[in-house]
FITOR-29355 format. One record per residue (C-alpha): z, y, x; residue in three letters. Coordinates in pm, whole numbers, plus 50000, padded with zeros to 5 digits. Layout:
BEGIN
ZYXAla...
***
This chain:
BEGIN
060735898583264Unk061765913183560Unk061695893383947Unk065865897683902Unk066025881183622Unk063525853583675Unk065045844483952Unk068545841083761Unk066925815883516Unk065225799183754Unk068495786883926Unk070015785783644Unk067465757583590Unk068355742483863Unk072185744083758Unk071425729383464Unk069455696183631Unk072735682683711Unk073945651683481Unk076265658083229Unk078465626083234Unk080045632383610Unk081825661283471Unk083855636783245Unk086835622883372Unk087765595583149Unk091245586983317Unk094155608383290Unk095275629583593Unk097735610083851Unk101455622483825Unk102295654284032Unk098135663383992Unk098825689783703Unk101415710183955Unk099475703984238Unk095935726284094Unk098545745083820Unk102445755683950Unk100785756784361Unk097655769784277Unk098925803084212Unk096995837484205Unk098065846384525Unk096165836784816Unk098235827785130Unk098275849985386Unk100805838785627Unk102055810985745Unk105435809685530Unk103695809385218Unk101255786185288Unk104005756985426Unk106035770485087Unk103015759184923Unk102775729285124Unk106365715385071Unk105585716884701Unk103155693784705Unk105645668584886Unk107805673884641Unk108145632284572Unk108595629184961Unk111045655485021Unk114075631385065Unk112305612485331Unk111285643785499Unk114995655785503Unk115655619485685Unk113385627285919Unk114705658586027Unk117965646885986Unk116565617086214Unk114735642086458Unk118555660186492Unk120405630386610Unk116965625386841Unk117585660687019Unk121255654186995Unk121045626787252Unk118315644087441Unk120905672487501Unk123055644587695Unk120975636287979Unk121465667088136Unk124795668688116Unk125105630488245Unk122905639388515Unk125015665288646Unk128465641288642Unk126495615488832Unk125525644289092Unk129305652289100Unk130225616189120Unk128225611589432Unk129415642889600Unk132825640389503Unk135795660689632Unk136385641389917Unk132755639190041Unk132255596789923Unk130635584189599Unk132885576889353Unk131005546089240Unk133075537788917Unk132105565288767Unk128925565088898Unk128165533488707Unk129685544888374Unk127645578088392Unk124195549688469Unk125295530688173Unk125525561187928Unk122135577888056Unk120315542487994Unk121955539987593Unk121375574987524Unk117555571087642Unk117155540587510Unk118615550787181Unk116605583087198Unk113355564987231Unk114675541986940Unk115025572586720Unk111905588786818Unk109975557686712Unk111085556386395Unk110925594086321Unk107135588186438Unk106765560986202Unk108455579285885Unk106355611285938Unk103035588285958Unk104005576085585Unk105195604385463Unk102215627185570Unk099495605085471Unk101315599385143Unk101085640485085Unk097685645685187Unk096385616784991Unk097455639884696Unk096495672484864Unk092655650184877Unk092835640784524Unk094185675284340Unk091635691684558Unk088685665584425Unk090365669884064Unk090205706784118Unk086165701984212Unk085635685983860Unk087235714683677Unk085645741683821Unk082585761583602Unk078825753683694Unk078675786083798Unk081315782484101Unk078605755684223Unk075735780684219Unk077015799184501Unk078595775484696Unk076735744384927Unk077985709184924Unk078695709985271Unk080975738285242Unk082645720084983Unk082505686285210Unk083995704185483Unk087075719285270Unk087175681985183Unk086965665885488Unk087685687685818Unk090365710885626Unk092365683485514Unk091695661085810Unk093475699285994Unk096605697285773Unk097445662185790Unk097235664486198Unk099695694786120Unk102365674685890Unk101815643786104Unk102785656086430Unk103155690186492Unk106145696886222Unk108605669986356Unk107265687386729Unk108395719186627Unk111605713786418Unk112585691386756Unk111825718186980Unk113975744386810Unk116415722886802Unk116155717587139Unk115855757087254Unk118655760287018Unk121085730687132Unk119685740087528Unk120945775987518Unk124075768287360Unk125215740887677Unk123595768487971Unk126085791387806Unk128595767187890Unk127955761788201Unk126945793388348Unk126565828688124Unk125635846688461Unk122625819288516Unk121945815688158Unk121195853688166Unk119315846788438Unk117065824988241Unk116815847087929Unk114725874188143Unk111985855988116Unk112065845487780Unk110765879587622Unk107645879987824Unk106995845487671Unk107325857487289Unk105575885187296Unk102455867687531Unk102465839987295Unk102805862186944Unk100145884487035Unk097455854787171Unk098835836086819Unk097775866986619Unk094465868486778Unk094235831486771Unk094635827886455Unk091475852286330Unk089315826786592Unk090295791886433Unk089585809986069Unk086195818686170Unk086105791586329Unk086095767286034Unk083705790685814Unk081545786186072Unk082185745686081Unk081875746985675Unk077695764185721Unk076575740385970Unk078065712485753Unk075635728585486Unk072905733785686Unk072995697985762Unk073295686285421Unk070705709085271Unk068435698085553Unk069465657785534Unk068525659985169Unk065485683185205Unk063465652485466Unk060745653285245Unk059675687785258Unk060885696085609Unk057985662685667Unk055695672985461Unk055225707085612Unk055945698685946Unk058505719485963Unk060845700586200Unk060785725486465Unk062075751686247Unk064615734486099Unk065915722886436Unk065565764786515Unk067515768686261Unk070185743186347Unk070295755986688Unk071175793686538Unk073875780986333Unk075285754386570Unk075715784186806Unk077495809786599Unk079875778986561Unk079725772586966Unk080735813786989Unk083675808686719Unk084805776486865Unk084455786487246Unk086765820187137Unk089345804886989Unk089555779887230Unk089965800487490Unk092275822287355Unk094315790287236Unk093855773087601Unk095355806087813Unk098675800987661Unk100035774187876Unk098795782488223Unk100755818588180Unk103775802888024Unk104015779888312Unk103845808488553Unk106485823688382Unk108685792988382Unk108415784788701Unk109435821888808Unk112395815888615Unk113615781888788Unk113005799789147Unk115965828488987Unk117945801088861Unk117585783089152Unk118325809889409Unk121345821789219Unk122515788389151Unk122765778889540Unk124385817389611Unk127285800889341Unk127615768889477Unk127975782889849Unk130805806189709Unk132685778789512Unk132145794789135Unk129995761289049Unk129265723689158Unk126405710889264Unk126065689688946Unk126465717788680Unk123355732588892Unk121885697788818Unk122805702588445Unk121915737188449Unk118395733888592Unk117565702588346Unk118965723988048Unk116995751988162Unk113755729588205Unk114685714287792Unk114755748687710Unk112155767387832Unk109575732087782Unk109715735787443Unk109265773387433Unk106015761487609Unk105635733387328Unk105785757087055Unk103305781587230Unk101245749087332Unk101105738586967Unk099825773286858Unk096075760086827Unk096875732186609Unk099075753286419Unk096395780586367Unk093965758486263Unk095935739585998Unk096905772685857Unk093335783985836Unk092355747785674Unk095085753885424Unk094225783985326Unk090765775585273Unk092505739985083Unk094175764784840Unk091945793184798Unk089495764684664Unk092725753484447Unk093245790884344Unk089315791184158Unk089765800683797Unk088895761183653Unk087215762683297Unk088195780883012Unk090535761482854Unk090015750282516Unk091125774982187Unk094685766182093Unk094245737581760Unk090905728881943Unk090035696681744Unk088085662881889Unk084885658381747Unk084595625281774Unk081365614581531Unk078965643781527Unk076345646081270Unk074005659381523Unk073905698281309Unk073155723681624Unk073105760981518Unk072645793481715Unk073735822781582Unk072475856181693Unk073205845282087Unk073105866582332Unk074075860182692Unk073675869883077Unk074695852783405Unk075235888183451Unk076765912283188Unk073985938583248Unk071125914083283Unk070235898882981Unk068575864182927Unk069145856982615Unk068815881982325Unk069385873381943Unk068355835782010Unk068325819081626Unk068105780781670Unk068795755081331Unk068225720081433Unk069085696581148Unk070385664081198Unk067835637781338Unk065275666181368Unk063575674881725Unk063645708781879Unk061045716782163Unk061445745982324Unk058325758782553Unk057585787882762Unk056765801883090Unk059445792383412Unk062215816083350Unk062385826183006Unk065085809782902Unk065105775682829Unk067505760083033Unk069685786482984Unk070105774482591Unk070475739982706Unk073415750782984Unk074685770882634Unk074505737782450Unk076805718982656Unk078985744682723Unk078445750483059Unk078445784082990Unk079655805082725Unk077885825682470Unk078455867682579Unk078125873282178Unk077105857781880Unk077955819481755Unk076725782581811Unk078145759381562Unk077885723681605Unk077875701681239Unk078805740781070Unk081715743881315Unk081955771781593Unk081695751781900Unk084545770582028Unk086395751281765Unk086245719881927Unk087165705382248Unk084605711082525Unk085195673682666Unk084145658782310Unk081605682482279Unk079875671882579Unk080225635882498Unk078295644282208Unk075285649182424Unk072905624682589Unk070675642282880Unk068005631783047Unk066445657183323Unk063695661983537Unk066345653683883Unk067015618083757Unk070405614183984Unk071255575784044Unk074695568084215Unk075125549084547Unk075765512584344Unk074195488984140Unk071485492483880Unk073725477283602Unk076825501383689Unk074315530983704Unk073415520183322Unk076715521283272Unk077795553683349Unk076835565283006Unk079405544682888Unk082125530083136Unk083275505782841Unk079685486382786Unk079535451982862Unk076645435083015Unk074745422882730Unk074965458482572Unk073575471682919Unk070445445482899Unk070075458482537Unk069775493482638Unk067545487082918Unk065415463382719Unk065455494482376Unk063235513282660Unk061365487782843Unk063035493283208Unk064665449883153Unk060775439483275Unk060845457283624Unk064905447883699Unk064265412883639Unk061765409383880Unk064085422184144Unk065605396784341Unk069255403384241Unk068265418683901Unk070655444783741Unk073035435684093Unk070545457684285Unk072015479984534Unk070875513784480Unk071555551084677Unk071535580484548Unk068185586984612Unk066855553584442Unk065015545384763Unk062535520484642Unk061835528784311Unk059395547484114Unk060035585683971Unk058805563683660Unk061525537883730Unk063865558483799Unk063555577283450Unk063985543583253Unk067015537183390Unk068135578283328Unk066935567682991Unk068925535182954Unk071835552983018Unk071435576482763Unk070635548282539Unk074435530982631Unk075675562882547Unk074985563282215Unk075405603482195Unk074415620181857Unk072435651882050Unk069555645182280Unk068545667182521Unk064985661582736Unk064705688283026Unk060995681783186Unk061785640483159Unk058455635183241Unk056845665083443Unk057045642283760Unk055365614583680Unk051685602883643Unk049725604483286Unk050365562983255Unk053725563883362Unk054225591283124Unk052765575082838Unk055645544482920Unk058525569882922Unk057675587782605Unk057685554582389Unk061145548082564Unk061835579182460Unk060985581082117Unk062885549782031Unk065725571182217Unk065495601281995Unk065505580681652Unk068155590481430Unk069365619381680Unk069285656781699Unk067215661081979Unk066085690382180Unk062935686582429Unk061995712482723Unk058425708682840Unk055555724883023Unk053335693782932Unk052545706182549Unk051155672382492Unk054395656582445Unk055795676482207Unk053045678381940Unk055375654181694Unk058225678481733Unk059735688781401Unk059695725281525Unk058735741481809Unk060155776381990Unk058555795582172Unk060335815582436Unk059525842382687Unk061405875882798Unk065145855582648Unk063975860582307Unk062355834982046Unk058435849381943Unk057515819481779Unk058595791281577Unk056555764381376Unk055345729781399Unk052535720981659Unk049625726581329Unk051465759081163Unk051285774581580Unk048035763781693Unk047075780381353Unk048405813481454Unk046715815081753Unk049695832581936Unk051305830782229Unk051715792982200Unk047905788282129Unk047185804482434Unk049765785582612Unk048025746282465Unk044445760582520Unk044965768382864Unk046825736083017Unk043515715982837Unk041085740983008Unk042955731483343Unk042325694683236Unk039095697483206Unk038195718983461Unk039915696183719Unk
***
């Protein structure tokens, strides 16, 4: 076999150590889940920033009449922001009235009507602030869980090329990026326009020839702030892929202590850390900067225009065309409308990064899930345990072959052990099995039905696995029993630990089956650890077995424990065993031999050692080993 292709099988191996039963989801989807990863998770990848909010205001579809309020909320908000200035400018007039004394009366009404519409301003700003709080964490609680239901129905082979802490980062930072958008910088912006909008509309009123005035400015500002957006917006982008490979580093490197320990390999790894962590110090720093140089300029250019304004304002009010207190307005208007030209521009950063983290949200939504299942796909819901290949041929690449004409019958109850060198394609039958993958050509029929025939959710729950990577969850021992079957009770769990002799070793534990666990099972034996793998596929109850290296980790006593729990697992199932130890699958009912994807051998352990073949050589040579060490 060529280096290519043992190298595909070999991660394919590792592919195929994950647990079967975590791909299950045994509760129906939430309401609105199917349109969030179906109807918005659309072919087309956003690109700008109005299809990715369309997208967005999809998924807060249930929220959209609040979200109307809000604006609706935010309007009235700006409305009465719009008054101040005007009030201002009749209490500037009141005190410098026409015949040079304050005219206190309407002094105080003008007081009285600035201090209502504040306070009735701040009123309606709280509770705007308070509605959008709801109302955004509401939407990106379901943005969280389509994207985690979108996770679970994506093909093995979308987790072969991507880390976990790429996926953790889409997860976390991503979504942490778009709620901080909905949260506060929508309501900022919608205010602000109306602001500019409601601003421009009053310095009209009062003065087109200062209002003019004003608007020379306002040009410089949209094109400085487009073109540092456009380049801003490339910087937060690589800025998060950047975030999303450190996060992996970190969490290949967490998970990894062992070896990094054992070799004493610390200062690399911290080498490495230091690489990575500056690429994402680079991206950061860049679109920081590019972000951070918005305001300073804007502010330059805002203050240039209330120096015109000003100026030309006094030249009016010395010739009579204007009062002092429409210049009062004027400037205030001119302030609430060029601020929130600076808010906008100001809010650029946030904005870029949100629409980078929702991209990267939906392009992770946009993954092609599963096949889905043949139309009239039935449930098999009691297997017979009947496993047939047919001919099989596949590839985890069309032009590189690892399988070729594989011919597998496994009766019912019968076991199937299937040996070899490291890459020749044992996994790969098991990943075929359980439909991770899908046959290129040829059939597999499951109790004389093409597997295709039946649903791939109830043919998976017709398999029981137990691997080499036992994988424990972060709870107790009893609910990591359970797992194989979330309905069990607790007797049946005792029964299934007792079947394969792991009830001795939790009972001595002070809190028994209660025992906190991590994923890790920090504390335990590899040995230990397998029993309660195997308990779980006891609880099951599935009608196919399937033994990937169960005990290649463990001492020869140990072993000799987890192959009587084992056999007392495999009675009355269809089982299939992959080992490198050839000891432990002398009592197989047949045995295949496989090297270079294709099947050279087939027999019991007498009818092969008879032979003398490839498998001969193969059970001669691990006993030399034995007793040359």
């Amino acid at each position: 076999m060529s280096q290519k292709k043992e190298n595909r099988e070999n991660k394919s191996s590792k592919a195929g150590s994950q647990p079967l039963r975590p791909l299950r989801s045994s509760a129906p989807p939430a309401v609105g889940m199917h349109n969030i990863g179906g109807r918005f998770a659309s072919d087309q990848k956003p690109k700008n920033m109005r299809k990715t909010l369309k997208r967005l205001w999809a998924i807060f579809g249930p929220e959209r009449w609040k979200l109307v309020s809000i604006f609706i909320i935010a309007t009235c908000a700006s409305g009465v922001g719009l008054i101040g200035p005007w009030l201002i400018g009749r209490a500037v007039d009141a005190i410098d009235d026409a015949g040079g004394t304050v005219n206190f009366t309407a002094l105080q009404r003008v007081l009285i009507l600035l201090t209502i519409a504040y306070a009735t301003g701040a009123a309606l700003i709280l509770i705007q602030e308070w509605w959008i709080a709801g109302v955004a964490q509401r939407g990106i609680k379901l943005i969280r869980r389509a994207l985690f239901d979108r996770l679970q129905k994506l093909p093995l082979k979308f987790f072969d090329t991507h880390t976990h802490g790429e996926l953790m980062s889409r997860l976390a930072n991503d979504v942490d990026n778009v709620s901080m958008m909905v949260s506060s910088s929508t309501t900022q912006l919608f205010s602000s326009l109306l602001m500019v909008t409601g601003s421009l509309g009053l310095m009209l009123y009062l003065s087109p020839v200062l209002t003019l005035l004003t608007l020379i400015t306002v040009p410089l500002t949209l094109i400085l702030s487009s073109q540092i957006a456009k380049r801003s917006r490339k910087a937060f982008r690589e800025q998060q892929i950047q975030l999303a490979d450190l996060n992996g580093h970190i969490e290949e490197i967490l998970s990894g202590q062992e070896v990094v320990k054992a070799f004493s390999q610390e200062e690399h790894v911290i080498s490495q850390f230091d690489d990575v962590n500056a690429k994402l110090r680079l991206a950061g720093m860049r679109a920081q900067l590019l972000s951070g140089t918005v305001m300073p300029m804007l502010n330059v250019i805002t203050n240039i225009g209330f120096v015109i304004v000003a100026t030309a304002g006094g030249f009016l009010a010395v010739g009579g065309l204007i009062s002092i207190g429409v210049i009062a307005s004027f400037i205030n208007y001119a302030r609430q409308f060029s601020r929130p030209l600076n808010d906008i521009a100001n809010l650029y950063s946030n904005i870029q990064s949100a629409q980078a983290s929702a991209e990267r949200i939906f392009e992770l939504m946009d993954e092609s899930p599963e096949p889905v299942d043949e139309p009239g796909a039935k449930e098999l819901i009691s297997s017979a345990g009947e496993v047939a290949f047919e001919e099989v041929d596949f590839g985890y690449l069309a032009d590189v072959p690892v399988l070729e004409g594989v011919n597998i019958v496994a009766e019912p109850g019968k076991t199937i052990a299937l040996v070899g060198p490291t890459g020749a394609g044992k996994t790969t039958v098991v990943n075929l099995l359980v439909r991770f993958y899908d046959p290129l050509s040829g059939t597999i029929k499951i109790d004389q039905e093409n597997m295709k025939h039946w649903t791939r959710s109830s043919v998976r729950s017709s398999f029981g696995m137990v691997l080499q990577d036992t994988h424990l969850f972060s709870s107790t021992i009893k609910e990591n029993i359970r797992y194989g079957r979330l309905d069990a009770s607790d007797d049946e769990i005792v029964e299934a630990a007792r079947a394969v002799g792991a009830d001795d070793f939790i009972q001595r534990l002070p809190d028994g089956y209660d025992t906190k666990l991590d994923e890790s099972g920090g504390g335990f034996s590899q040995g230990q650890r397998q029993l309660l793998a195997i308990a779980r596929a006891v609880l099951a109850q599935p009608a196919i077995l399937i033994l990937d290296e169960a005990t290649s980790s463990v001492d020869t006593r140990t072993e000799m424990v987890l192959q009587k729990a084992m056999i007392k697992l495999r009675q009355g199932r269809t089982s299939f065993i992959i080992a490198h130890r050839l000891s432990t699958i002398r009592d197989a009912d047949e045995i295949l031999v496989i090297d270079q994807g294709s099947i050279i051998e087939r027999g019991s352990h007498q009818q092969l050692m008879r032979q003398k073949g490839f498998y001969h050589d193969l059970y001669s040579g691990q006993f030399a080993l034995l007793d040359e060490a």
